[in-house]
N, C-alpha and C positions, 0 to 999 in steps of 0.2 A: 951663377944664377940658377933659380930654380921655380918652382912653379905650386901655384897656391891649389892643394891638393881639394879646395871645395869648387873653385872659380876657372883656375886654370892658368890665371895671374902673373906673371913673370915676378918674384918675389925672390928674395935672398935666403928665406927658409920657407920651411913645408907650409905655411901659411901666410898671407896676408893680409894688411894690418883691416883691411874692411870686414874680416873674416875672423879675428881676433876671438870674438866670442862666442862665437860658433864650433868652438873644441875645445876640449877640456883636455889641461895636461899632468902630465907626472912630473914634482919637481925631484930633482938628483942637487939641488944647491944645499948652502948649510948656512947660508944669513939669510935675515930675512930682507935684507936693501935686495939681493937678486930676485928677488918676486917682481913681476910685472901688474899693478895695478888693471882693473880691467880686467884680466883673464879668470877665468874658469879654474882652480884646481880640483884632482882629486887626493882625499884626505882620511883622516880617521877619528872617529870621537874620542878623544884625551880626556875628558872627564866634566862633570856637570859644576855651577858655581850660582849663586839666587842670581847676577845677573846674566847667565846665557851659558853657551857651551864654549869648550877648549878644544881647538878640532887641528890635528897633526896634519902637517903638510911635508913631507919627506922629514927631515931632520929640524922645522922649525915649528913652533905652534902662536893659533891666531885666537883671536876672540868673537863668536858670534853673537853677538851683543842680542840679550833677548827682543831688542826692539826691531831688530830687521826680521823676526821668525813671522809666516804668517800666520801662526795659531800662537796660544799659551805655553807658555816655557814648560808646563805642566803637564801639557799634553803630547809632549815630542815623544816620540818611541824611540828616538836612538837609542843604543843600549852603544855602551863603553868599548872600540875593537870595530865597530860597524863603520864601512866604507860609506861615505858621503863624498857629494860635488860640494863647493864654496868657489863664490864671485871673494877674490878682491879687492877690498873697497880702497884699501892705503896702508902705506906702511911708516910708521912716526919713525921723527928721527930717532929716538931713544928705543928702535928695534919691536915697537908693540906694533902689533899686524891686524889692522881691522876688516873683518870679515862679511860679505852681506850673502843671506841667504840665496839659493839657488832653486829655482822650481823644476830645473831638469836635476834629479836624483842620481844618476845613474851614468856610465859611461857612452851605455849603450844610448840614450838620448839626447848627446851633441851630435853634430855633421861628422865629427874626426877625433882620433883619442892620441896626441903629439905627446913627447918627452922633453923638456925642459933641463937639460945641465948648463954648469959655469961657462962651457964651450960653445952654447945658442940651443936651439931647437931643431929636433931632428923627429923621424917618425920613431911610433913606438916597436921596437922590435919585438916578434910573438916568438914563443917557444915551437916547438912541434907539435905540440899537445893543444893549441890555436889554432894551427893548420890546418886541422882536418885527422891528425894521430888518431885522437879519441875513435873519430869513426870508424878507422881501418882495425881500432882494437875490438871490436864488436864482430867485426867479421871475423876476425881471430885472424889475419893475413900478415898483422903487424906483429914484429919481433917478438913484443912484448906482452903479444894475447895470449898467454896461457896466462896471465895472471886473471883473468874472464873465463876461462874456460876450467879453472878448478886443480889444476897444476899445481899452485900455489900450498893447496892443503896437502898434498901430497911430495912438495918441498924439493920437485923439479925443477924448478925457476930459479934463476941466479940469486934475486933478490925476497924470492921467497921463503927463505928461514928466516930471516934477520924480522922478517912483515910476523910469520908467525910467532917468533918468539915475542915481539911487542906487543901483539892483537891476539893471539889464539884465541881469547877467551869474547872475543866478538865476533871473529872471521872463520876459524875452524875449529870449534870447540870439539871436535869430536874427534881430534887427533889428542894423545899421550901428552904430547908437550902441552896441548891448551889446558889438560883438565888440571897437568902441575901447576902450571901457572896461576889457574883460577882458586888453588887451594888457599894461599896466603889471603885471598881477599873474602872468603869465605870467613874466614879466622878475624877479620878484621870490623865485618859486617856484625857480625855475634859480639865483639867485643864492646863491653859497656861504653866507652870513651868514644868511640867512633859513632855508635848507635846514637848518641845523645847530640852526636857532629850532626850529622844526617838528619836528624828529625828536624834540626829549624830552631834551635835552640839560643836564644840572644848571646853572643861575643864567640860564640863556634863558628866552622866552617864545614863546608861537607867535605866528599873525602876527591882525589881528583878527577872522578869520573865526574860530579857533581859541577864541579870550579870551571872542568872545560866545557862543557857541555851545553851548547847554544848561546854561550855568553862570553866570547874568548875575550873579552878584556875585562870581566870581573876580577878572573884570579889575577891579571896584572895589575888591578887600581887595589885590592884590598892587600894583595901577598900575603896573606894569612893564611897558615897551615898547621894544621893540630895532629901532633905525630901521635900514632895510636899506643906507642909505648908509654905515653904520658909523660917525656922527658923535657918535654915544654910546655909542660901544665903548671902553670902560675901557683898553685895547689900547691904543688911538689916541695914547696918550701914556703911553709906557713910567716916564717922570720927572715923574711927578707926584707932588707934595712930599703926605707924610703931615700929616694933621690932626687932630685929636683929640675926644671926644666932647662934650665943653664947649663947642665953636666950632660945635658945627652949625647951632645956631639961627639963628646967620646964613649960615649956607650951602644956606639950603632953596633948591634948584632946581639945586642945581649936583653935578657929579659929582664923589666923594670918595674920598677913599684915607684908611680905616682900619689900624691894626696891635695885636691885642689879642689877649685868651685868649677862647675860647667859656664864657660861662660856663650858657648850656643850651639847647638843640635842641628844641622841641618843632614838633608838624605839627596845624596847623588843617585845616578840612574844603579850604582851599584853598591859603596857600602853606606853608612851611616856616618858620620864625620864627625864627632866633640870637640870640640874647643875644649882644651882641658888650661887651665891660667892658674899655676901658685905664687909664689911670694916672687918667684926669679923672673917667671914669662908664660909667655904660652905656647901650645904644640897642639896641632891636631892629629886627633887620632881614631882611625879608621877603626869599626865595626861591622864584620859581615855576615849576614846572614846568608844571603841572599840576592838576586839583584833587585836594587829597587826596594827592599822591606825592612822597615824601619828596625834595628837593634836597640834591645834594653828600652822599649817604648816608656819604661816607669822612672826612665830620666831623662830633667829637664832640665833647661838654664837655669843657674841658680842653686846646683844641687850642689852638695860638699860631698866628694865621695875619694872612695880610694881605686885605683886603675892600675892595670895590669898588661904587661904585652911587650912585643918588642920592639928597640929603637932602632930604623929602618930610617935612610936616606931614598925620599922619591922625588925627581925631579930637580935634585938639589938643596931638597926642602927637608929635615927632621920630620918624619909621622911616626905615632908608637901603632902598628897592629894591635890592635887589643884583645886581650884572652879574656876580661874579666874587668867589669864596674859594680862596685857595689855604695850605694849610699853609707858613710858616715853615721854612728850615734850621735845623738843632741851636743853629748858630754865630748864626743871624739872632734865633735864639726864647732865646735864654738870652740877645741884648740885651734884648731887649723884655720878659721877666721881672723881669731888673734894675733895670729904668728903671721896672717898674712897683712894684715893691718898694718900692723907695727913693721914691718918690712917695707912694704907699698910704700906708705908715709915718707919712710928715709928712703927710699927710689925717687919717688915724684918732688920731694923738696931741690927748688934750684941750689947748685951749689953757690951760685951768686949772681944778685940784684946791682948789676951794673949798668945805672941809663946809659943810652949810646951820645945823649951830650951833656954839656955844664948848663943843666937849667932848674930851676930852683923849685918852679912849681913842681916838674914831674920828683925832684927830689923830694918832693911832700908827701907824695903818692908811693914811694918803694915800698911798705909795708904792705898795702892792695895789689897792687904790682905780684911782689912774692906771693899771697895769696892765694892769688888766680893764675898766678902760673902754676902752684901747685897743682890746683885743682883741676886744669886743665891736663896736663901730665897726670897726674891719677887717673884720670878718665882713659887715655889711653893706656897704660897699665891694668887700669880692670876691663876690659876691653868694654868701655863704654864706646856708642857711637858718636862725637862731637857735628854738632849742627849750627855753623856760622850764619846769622842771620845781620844782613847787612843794609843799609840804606842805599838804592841805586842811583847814587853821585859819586864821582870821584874820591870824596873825604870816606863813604860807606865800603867802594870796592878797594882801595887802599888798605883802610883800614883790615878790612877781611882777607885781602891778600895774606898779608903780612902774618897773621895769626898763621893761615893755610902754609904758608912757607914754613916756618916753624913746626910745623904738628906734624904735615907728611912724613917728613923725613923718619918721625918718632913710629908713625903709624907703622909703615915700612920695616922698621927695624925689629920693633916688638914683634908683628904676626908674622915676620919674613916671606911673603909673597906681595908682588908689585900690584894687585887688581886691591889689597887691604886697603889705598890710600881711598879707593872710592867706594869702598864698604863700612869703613869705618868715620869716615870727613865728607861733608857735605856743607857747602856754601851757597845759600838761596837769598838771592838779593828781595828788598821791601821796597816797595812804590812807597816814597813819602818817609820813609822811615817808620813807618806806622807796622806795631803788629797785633791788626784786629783781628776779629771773629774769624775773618773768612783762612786770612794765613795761620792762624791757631788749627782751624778746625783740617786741614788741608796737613798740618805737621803731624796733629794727635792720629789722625785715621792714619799715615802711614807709619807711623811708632808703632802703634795698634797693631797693626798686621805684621808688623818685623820682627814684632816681639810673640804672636802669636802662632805666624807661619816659623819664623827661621828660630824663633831662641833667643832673640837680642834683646840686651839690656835698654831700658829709658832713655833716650841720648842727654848729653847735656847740650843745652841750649848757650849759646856766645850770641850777642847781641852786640853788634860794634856800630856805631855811628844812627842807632834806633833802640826802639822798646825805653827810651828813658821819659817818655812824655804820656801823659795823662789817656792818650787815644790808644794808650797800649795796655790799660787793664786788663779789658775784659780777657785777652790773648795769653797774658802771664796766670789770670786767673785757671783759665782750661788746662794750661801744662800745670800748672798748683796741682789740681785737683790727682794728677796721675803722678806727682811726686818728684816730675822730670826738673832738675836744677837749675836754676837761672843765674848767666852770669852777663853783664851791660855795662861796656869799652865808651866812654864815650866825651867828650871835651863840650857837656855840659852838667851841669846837675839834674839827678831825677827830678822829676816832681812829685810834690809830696802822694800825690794818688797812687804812683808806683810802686814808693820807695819799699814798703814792706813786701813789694810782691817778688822782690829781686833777690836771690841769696846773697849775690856778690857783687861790687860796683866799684868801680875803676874808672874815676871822673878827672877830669884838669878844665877847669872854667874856662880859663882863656887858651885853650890848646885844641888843636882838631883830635879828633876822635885818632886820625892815623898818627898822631903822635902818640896818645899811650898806648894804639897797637903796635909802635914797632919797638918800644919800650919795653912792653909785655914780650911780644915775641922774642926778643932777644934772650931775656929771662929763661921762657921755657926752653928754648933751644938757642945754645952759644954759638953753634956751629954754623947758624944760616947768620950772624951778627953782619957779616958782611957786606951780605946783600940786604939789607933793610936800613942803611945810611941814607941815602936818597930820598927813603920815602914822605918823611913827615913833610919835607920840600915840598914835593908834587900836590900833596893835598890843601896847600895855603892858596888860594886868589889873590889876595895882598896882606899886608903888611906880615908877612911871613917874618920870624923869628931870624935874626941872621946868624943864629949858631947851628938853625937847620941848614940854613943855606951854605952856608961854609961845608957845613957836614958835607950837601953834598957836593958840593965841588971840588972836595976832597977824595971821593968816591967816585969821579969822572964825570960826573953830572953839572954840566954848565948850566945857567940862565937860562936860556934857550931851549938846551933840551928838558927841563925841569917844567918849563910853559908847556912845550909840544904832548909830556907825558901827559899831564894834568889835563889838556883838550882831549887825548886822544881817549884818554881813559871815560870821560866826559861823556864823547860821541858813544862809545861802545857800550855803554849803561843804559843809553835810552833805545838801541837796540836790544831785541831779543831781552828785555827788562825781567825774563822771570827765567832766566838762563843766567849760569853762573860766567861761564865762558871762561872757565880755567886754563887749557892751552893757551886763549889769547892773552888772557892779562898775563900771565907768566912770561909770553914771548915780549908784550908792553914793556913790563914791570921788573922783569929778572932777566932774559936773555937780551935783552935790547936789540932786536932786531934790527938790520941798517934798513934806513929808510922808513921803516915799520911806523914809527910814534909820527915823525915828519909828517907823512903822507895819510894816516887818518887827523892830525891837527890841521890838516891844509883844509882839509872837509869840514873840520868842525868851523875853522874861521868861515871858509863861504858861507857854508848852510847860517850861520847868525848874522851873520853882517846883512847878509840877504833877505833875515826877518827883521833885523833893526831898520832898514830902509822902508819895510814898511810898516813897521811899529809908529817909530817917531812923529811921522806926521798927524799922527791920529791921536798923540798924546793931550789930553787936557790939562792945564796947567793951571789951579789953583789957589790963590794966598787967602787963609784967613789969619787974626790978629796978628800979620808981617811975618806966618810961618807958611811956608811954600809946599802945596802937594801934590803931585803929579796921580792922574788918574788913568789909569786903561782898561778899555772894555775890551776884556781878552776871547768875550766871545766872537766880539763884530771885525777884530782887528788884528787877528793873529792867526796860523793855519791851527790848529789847536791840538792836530793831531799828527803833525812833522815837528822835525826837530826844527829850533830848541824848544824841551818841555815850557810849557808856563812859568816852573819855578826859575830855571835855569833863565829865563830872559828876565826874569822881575830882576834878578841879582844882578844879572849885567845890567841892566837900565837903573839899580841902585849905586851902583861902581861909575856911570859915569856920568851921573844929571846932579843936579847942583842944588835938587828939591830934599827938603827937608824930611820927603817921605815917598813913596814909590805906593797907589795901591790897584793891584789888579782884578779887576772887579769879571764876575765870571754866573751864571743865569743863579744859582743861588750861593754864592761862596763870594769871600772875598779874599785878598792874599796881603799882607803888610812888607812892606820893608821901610827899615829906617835906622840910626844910628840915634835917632834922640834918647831910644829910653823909654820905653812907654810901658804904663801896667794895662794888658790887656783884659784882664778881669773888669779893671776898674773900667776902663772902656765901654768895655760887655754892658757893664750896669748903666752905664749913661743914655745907650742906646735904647735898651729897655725902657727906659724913661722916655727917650724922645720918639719912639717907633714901639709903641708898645705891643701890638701886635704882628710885628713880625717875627717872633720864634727865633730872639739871635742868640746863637749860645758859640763858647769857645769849646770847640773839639778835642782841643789839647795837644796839637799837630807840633812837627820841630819849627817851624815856622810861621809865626801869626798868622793866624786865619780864623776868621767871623762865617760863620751859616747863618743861614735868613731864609724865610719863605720867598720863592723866586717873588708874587704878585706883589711885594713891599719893594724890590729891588731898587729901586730909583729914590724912596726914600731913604732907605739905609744906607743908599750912595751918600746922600746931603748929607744925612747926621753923623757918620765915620767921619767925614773930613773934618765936620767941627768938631769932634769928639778928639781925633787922635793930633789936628792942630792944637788946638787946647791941651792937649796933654803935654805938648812939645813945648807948648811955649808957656805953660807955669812954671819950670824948674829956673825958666831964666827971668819970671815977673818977680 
């Protein structure tokens, strides 16, 4: 036992656990599971990324997610090599380390400064030069004060020649050996190739007084070094045959010639970074100037050019340093389009459209199918960014799963860094299925600046289980206008107000949307086939297809648990509704967590049954001409802002009442369900007729719904039920 060096504590190491964060420690471990949540590390900046910094922790690195900084990611001064403190926050099971800022900077700013190995926690041990050394060498009393007292130039001190032979020309220049030594740099300074190094010249480097110099982890992040002989000057060999991204791996160390499109620019705290992407992949590659200043500023995304530099292993990772970008002629850049076109093309084509069951409808749909799994895989191949926009119900976050399962992996593979799946994929759930003005305008502005800040291309827009409905104009109009591609998954037909506004459409009338997502997905990626059996199950409420259901109970998914997903996934939608919640549906959906689905369906059954108790009895019960309709006034009689949403209870009180129509009436809106068939247009016009001043118009939502001026409200109650009873019961007059 021992004693908590803030408190006094009888504790089993130098600290105790109330005292935890009150010191910052050194790790000596080499995974990242040995970190302790909670604590204090200190660390080192590993390199800048648009979302946050990479910050080394002994042998492991974390992520500090721009959103825990408390200023602008823009405005942080760390520079690459500089010591930082970092909290902590978690460490996932897949080894990523999330990190939350620190407002103590400094070591000198915790209560205690402890060391962390695989063996526990111990104090940190100082050298002698900690102790108080330093002082003693100032009075010259310590051993090793003559190297203070000028001994050193005159090469009395033990380690005094070896200091002058490396430094002479900073420490004693005015000794024989310094001014030999400062001769070759003299020679080097004069030298045209060096001089043009030095001046700041785009894809140079300076020379390494330059590199180390107040910025010791620039020359680590760029490793670019321009020999003054000129024997790695890209120049030097005017014919040197182009290579391509896929070959580099065996080309690390050697100097390369690229010819690609830029597919995006961004500037760390040190060198410049291009996304360079031809016909095989993509590679980044480092530009240094300087720290912090931007290289080759007269290229952009989008450029065709040819690239120069060498193929260097960092981090695990291919980067070429680069000696040299020069833009492409018109004549030279419309080949290298070509070739890359027609390459892409036969990359992103699936090798094979194989539905994952024997069903007839989606067999009709293989050719849209193939399609849009192309185009979806092309998109990650020209390093577009894909943006899954999904409906938030269970059939919308299934559906968008299953896409996202699919495409990571691809994402991942192509740009070979693990932070690409969240740079390049992005899955943002839609209230309603609806994508109006406001989630249009909300998409374009940050397209807008991703493309303007960082380089990046248009995303293509995936639309799964929404965007097919008339209330989704004006929204596909906005991405129109800026070119971004539209493609809409979904187990209904567009409507005709849409249909031209869509590139690409991948429909099954009677199928839910997550059945031609996991159709689709399967297509573009064979390899997750596995995992996407179960799903089309999970997204049915009833009369589910029993060849999904076999699927999945083939797949380990029983009845039971195929219900539990389906609630759970439910509950978790109408939470946090503009969060995508990727760890969680994953851990739902693909890792099946024990207990996990169980224990949020336990919550979705209370929480509804707990509103059906007080739903029911306020239910109005209606017949007219012998058709039965059930009315609810969802403002007077439901919490309206707990779960279940509105729509979510209208479908359960249409699953289990016996009325030929279910409608939820709400201060100006009203909400339908039924199973008879109704044309809601036609409706529409009836109303207008019998209520002509209330302003009723169809919004063109996934689910019937009439707006009305609230002050008519009580009338358009009456005329709906005769209107949409009337409609139910002509098909059987």
């Amino acid at each position: 036992m021992g004693s908590c060096i803030i408190c006094g504590t009888s504790t089993d190491g130098p600290i105790c656990e109330v005292h935890q964060e009150d010191v910052v420690f050194e790790f000596e471990g080499n995974q990242p599971s040995q970190l302790t949540p909670g604590r204090f590390y200190v660390g080192s900046v590993d390199g800048y990324a648009d979302f946050g910094v990479f910050v080394n922790i002994g042998n492991v690195t974390g992520l500090l997610h721009r959103s825990k900084l408390d200023r602008r990611l823009e405005s942080l001064e760390w520079e690459v090599g500089d010591e930082v403190c970092v909290q902590v926050n978690n460490v996932r099971d897949n080894g990523d380390i999330d990190l939350d800022w620190s407002i103590r900077e400094t070591p000198e700013d915790f209560r205690g400064h402890l060391l962390q190995t695989t063996e526990g926690d111990s104090l940190l041990e100082t050298g002698d030069d900690e102790t108080g050394d330093d002082e003693v060498d100032e009075t010259g009393d310590d051993e090793t004060g003559d190297d203070e007292t000028g001994d050193d130039e005159t090469g009395d001190d033990e380690t005094g020649d070896d200091e002058t032979e490396d430094d002479g020309h900073e420490r004693g220049e005015s000794g024989a050996d310094a001014e030999s030594e400062s001769e070759p740099e003299t020679e080097t300074e004069t030298d045209p190739v060096d001089a043009e190094s030095t001046s700041g010249e785009p894809g140079t480097t300076g020379g390494a007084d330059e590199q180390s110099g107040g910025n010791p982890g620039d020359a680590e992040l760029s490793e670019i070094a321009t020999d003054s002989s000129g024997e790695d000057d890209p120049t030097a060999d005017a014919d040197r045959e182009r290579v391509t991204v896929d070959s580099l791996e065996d080309r690390v160390g050697e100097v390369v010639r690229l010819e690609g499109i830029v597919a995006s620019a961004r500037q760390t705290s040190g060198p410049t970074v291009f996304e360079l992407e031809d016909e095989t992949g993509v590679v980044d590659c480092a530009a240094f100037v300087e720290a912090g200043v931007r290289a080759y500023p007269e290229i952009e995304a989008g450029d065709v050019v040819r690239l120069e530099g060498e193929a260097r292993v960092r981090r695990g990772e291919i980067q070429v340093e680069t000696d040299s970008i020069e833009p492409l002629s018109e004549a030279s850049g419309d080949a290298v389009e070509a070739r890359m076109d027609e390459a892409l093309d036969d990359r992103a084509s699936p090798d094979d459209v194989d539905p994952i069951a024997d069903d007839p409808e989606i067999d009709a749909i293989v050719d849209d199918v193939e399609a849009v799994a192309t185009e979806i895989r092309r998109a990650v191949i020209d390093s577009r960014p894909i943006v899954v926009r999904h409906d938030a119900t269970t059939d919308g976050y299934v559906a968008g799963a299953a896409i996202e399962r699919a495409v990571l992996p691809l994402v991942e593979s192509e740009h070979g860094t693990a932070d690409s799946v969240y740079h390049y994929f992005d899955r943002r759930p839609l209230e309603d299925g609806v994508y109006d003005m406001n989630d249009a305008t909300k998409d374009a502005t940050r397209m807008l600046g991703d493309r303007d800040r960082h380089g990046e291309k248009i995303p293509l827009f995936v639309f799964a289980a929404a965007g097919s409905t008339a209330a989704s104009a004006d929204g596909l109009d906005l991405l129109d206008v800026y070119d971004a591609p539209r493609v809409v998954i979904d187990g209904r037909t567009a409507d005709k107000a849409v249909d031209d506004r869509i590139d690409s459409l991948v429909t099954a009338e009677t199928r839910t949307a997550s059945t031609v997502a996991a159709t689709l997905a399967a297509a573009i990626n064979g390899d997750v086939r596995g995992d996407l059996l179960h799903l089309p199950a999970v997204s049915y409420w009833a009369d589910a297809p029993q060849t999904y259901v076999d699927l999945a109970a083939d797949a380990g998914i029983d009845a039971e648990s195929t219900k539990q997903l389906r609630e759970a996934i439910a509950l978790e939608a109408f939470y946090q509704s503009y969060e995508d919640k990727r760890e969680l549906i994953i851990d739902l959906l693909f890792e099946k967590r024990t207990g996990l689905a169980a224990q949020v369906s336990e919550q979705f059954v209370t929480k509804l049954d707990s509103e059906l108790d007080t739903v029911v009895p306020n239910l109005e019960e209606r017949t007219v001409d012998g058709v039965g309709v059930t009315v609810l006034d969802t403002d007077a009689h439901t919490h309206r802002y707990d779960f279940p949403p509105t729509r979510l209870l209208l479908d359960e009180l249409d699953r289990r009442l016996d009325s030929a129509a279910v409608v939820g009436v709400g201060t100006d809106e009203l909400h339908l369900r039924t199973d008879g068939g109704i044309d809601l247009d036609s409706v529409v016009a009836d109303l207008d007729t019998a209520v002509p001043g209330a302003g009723v118009s169809n919004p063109g939502t996934r689910q019937p719904t009439i707006e009305f001026l609230a002050g008519e409200r009580d009338a358009v109650v009456e005329a709906v039920v005769d209107a949409v009873a009337g409609a139910i019961a002509a098909p059987s007059a």
